[in-house]
Backbone as JSON, one array per atom type, in Angstrom:
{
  "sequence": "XXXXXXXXXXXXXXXXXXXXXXXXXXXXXXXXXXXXXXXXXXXXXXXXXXXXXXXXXXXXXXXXXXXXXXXXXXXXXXXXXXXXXXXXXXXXXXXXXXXXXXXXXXXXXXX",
  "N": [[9.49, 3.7, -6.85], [13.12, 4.11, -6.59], [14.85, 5.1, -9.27], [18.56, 3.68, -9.2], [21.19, 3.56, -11.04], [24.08, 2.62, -10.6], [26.32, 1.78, -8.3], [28.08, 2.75, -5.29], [30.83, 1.99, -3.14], [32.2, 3.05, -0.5], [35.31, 2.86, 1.18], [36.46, 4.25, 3.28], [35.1, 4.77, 6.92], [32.39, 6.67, 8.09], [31.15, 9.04, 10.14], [28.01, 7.9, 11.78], [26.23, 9.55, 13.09], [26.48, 11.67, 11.1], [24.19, 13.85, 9.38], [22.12, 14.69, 6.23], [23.73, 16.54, 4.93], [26.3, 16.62, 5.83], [26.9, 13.84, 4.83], [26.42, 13.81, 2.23], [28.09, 16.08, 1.93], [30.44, 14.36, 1.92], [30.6, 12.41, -0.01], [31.05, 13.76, -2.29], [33.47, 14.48, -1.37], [34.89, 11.69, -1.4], [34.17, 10.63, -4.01], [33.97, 12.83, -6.04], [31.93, 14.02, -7.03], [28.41, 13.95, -6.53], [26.41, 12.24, -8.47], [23.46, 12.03, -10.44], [20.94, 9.24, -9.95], [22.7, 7.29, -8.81], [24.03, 5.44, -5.84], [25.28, 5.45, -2.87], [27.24, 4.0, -0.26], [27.97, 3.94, 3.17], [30.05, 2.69, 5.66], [29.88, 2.75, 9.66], [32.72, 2.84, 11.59], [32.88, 0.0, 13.01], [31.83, -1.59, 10.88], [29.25, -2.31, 11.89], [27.01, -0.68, 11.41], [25.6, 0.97, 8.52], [25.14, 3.63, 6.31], [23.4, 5.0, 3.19], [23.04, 7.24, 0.53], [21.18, 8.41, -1.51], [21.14, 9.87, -4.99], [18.51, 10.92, -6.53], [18.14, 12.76, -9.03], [16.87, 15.07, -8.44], [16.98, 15.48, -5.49], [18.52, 14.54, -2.26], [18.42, 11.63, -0.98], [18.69, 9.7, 2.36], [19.65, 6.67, 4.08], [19.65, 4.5, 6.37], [21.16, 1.58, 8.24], [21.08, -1.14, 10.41], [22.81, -4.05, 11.92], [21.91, -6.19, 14.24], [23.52, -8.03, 15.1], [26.68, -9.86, 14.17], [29.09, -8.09, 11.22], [28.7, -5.76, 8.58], [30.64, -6.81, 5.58], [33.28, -5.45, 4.61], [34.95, -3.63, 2.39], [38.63, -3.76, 3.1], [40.33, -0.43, 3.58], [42.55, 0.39, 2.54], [42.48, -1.02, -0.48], [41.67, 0.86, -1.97], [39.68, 4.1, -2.31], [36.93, 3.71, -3.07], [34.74, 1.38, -4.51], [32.56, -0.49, -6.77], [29.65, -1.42, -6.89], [27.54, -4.34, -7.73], [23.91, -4.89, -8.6], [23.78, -7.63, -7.04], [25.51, -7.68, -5.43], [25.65, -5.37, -3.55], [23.06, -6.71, -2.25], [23.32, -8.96, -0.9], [25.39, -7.91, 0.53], [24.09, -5.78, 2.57], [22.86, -8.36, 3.51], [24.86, -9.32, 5.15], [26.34, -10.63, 3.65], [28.92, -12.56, 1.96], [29.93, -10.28, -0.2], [31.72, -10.36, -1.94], [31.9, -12.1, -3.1], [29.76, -12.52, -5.39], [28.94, -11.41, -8.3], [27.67, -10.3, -11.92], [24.49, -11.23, -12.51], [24.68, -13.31, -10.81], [27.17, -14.75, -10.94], [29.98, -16.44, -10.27], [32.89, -14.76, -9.01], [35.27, -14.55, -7.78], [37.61, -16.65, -6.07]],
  "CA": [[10.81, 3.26, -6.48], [13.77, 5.52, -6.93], [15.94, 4.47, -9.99], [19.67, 3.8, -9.48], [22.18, 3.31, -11.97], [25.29, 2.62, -9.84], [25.97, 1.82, -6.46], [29.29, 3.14, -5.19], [30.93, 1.81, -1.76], [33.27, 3.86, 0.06], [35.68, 2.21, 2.31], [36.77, 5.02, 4.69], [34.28, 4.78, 7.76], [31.2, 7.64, 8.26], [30.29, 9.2, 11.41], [27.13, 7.6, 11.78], [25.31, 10.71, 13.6], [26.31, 12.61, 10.24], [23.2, 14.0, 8.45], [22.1, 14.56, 4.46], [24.12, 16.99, 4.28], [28.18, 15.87, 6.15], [26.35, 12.21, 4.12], [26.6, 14.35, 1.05], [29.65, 16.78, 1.34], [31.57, 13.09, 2.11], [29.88, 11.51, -1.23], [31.69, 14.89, -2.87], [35.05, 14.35, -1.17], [35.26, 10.79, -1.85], [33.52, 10.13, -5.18], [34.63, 14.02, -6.76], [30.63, 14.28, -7.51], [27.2, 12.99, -6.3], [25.85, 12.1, -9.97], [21.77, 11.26, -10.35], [20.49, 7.72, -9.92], [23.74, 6.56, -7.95], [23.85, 5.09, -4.15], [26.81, 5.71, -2.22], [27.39, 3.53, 0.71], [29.13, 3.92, 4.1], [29.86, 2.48, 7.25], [30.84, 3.0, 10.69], [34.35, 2.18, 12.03], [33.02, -1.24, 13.31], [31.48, -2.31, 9.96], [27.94, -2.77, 12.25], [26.02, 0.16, 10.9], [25.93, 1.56, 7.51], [24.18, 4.92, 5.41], [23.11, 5.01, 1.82], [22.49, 8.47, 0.26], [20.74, 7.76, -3.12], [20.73, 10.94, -5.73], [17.74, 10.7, -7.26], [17.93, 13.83, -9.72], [15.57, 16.24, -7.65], [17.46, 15.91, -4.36], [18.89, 12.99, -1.96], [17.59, 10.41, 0.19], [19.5, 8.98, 3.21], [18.69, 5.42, 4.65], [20.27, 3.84, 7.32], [20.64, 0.21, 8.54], [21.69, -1.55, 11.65], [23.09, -4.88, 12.4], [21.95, -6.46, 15.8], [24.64, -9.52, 15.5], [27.63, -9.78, 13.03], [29.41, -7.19, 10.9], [28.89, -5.7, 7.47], [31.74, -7.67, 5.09], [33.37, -4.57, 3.9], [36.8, -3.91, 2.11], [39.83, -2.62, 3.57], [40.88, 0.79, 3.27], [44.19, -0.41, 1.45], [42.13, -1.66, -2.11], [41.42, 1.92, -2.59], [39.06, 4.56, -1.17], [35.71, 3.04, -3.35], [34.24, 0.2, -4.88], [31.45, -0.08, -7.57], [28.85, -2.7, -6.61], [26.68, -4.37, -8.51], [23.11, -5.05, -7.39], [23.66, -8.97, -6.64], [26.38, -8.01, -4.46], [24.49, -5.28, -2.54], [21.65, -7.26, -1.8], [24.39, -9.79, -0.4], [26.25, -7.3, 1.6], [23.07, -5.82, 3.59], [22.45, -9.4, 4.34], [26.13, -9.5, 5.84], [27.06, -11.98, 3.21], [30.43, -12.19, 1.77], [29.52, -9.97, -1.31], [32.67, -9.82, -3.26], [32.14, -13.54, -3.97], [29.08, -12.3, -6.41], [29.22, -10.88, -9.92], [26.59, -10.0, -12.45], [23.74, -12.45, -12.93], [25.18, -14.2, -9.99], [28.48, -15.67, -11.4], [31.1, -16.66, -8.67], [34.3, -13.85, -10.03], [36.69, -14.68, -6.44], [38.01, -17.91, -5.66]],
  "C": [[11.84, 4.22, -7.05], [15.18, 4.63, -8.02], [17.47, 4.5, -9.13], [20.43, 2.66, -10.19], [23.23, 2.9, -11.94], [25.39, 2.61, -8.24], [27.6, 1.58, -6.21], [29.68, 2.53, -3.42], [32.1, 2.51, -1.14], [34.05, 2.9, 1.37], [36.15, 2.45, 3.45], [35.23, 4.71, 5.78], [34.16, 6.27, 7.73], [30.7, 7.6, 9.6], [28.82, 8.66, 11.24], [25.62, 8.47, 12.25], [25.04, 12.07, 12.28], [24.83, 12.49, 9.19], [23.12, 13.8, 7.01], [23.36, 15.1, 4.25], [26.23, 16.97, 4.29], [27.4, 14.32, 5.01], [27.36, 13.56, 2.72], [27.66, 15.05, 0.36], [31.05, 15.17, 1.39], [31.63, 12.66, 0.75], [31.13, 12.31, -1.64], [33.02, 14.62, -2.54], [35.13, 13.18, -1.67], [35.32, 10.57, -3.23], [33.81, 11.4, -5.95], [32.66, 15.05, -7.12], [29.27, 12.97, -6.8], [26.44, 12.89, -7.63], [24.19, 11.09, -9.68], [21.92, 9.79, -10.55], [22.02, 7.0, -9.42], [23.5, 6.5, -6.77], [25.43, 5.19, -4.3], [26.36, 5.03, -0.65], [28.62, 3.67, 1.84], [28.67, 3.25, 5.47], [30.36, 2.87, 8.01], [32.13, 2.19, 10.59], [34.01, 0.63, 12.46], [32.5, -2.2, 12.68], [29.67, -3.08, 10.6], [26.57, -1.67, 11.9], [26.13, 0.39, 9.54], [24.39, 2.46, 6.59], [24.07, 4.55, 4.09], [22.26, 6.42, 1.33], [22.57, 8.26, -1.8], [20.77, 9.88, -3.78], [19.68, 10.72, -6.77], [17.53, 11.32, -8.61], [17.47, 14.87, -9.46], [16.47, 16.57, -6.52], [18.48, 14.15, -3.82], [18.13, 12.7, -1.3], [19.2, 9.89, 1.09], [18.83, 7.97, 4.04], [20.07, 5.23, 5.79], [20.13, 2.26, 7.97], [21.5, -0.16, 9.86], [21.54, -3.21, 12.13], [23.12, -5.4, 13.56], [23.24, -7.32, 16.12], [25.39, -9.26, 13.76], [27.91, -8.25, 12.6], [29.05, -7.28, 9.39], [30.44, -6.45, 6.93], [32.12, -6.37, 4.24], [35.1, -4.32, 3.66], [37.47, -3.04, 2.75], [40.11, -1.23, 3.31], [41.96, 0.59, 1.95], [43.6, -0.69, 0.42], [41.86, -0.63, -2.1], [40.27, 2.57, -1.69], [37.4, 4.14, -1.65], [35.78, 1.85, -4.14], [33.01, 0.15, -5.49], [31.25, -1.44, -7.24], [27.8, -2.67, -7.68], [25.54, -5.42, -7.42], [23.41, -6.83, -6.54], [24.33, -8.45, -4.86], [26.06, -7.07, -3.67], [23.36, -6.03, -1.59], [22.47, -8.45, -0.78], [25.03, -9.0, 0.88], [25.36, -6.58, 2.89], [22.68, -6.87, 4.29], [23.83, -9.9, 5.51], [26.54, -10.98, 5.27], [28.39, -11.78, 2.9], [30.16, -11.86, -0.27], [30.63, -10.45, -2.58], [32.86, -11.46, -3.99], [30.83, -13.72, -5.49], [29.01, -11.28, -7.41], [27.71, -10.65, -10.45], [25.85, -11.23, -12.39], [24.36, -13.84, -11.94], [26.49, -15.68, -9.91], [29.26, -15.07, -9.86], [32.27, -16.06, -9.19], [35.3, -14.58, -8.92], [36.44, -15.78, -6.38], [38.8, -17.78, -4.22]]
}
């Protein structure tokens, strides 16, 4: 399994046809650095697809996922251009839950 340490969400929308390496120079514009054992997440413009380019230390990985029904629950542009997730609320937001209502160890932070 491939450690990560951090899992970063970007809230500009990602061509979805872009490879490792537009995945990677984006990571760089957004985030200033792709740093080992971090995920960086993006989606399309209609919040129904979204990439994940993990730095493992060696190289990257790029995954991809795709929503038949519903949209990813993803933040506005306007709260800034990222967002540091933690795993609860990953594992939440692939399911197209409403992540930002989970915290560490599954405490409820938003009301």
């Amino acid at each position: 399994m491939i450690r990560i340490d951090e899992i970063w969400l970007a809230t500009e929308p990602l061509d979805m046809r872009a490879g490792p390496d537009t995945a990677l120079a984006r990571v760089v514009a957004v985030f200033g650095a792709a740093k080992p054992h971090c995920a960086y997440l993006f989606a399309n413009r209609r919040a129904t697809r979204m990439k994940v380019l993990v730095h493992d230390g060696l190289g990257v990985w790029l995954a991809a996922r795709r929503l038949h029904q519903g949209k990813f629950k993803w933040p506005e542009a306007w709260r800034g251009d990222r967002v540091e997730l933690h795993p609860e609320q990953l594992q939440a937001l692939v399911q197209g839950l409403p992540w930002q209502r989970f915290g560490p160890a599954g405490v409820i932070s938003v009301l």
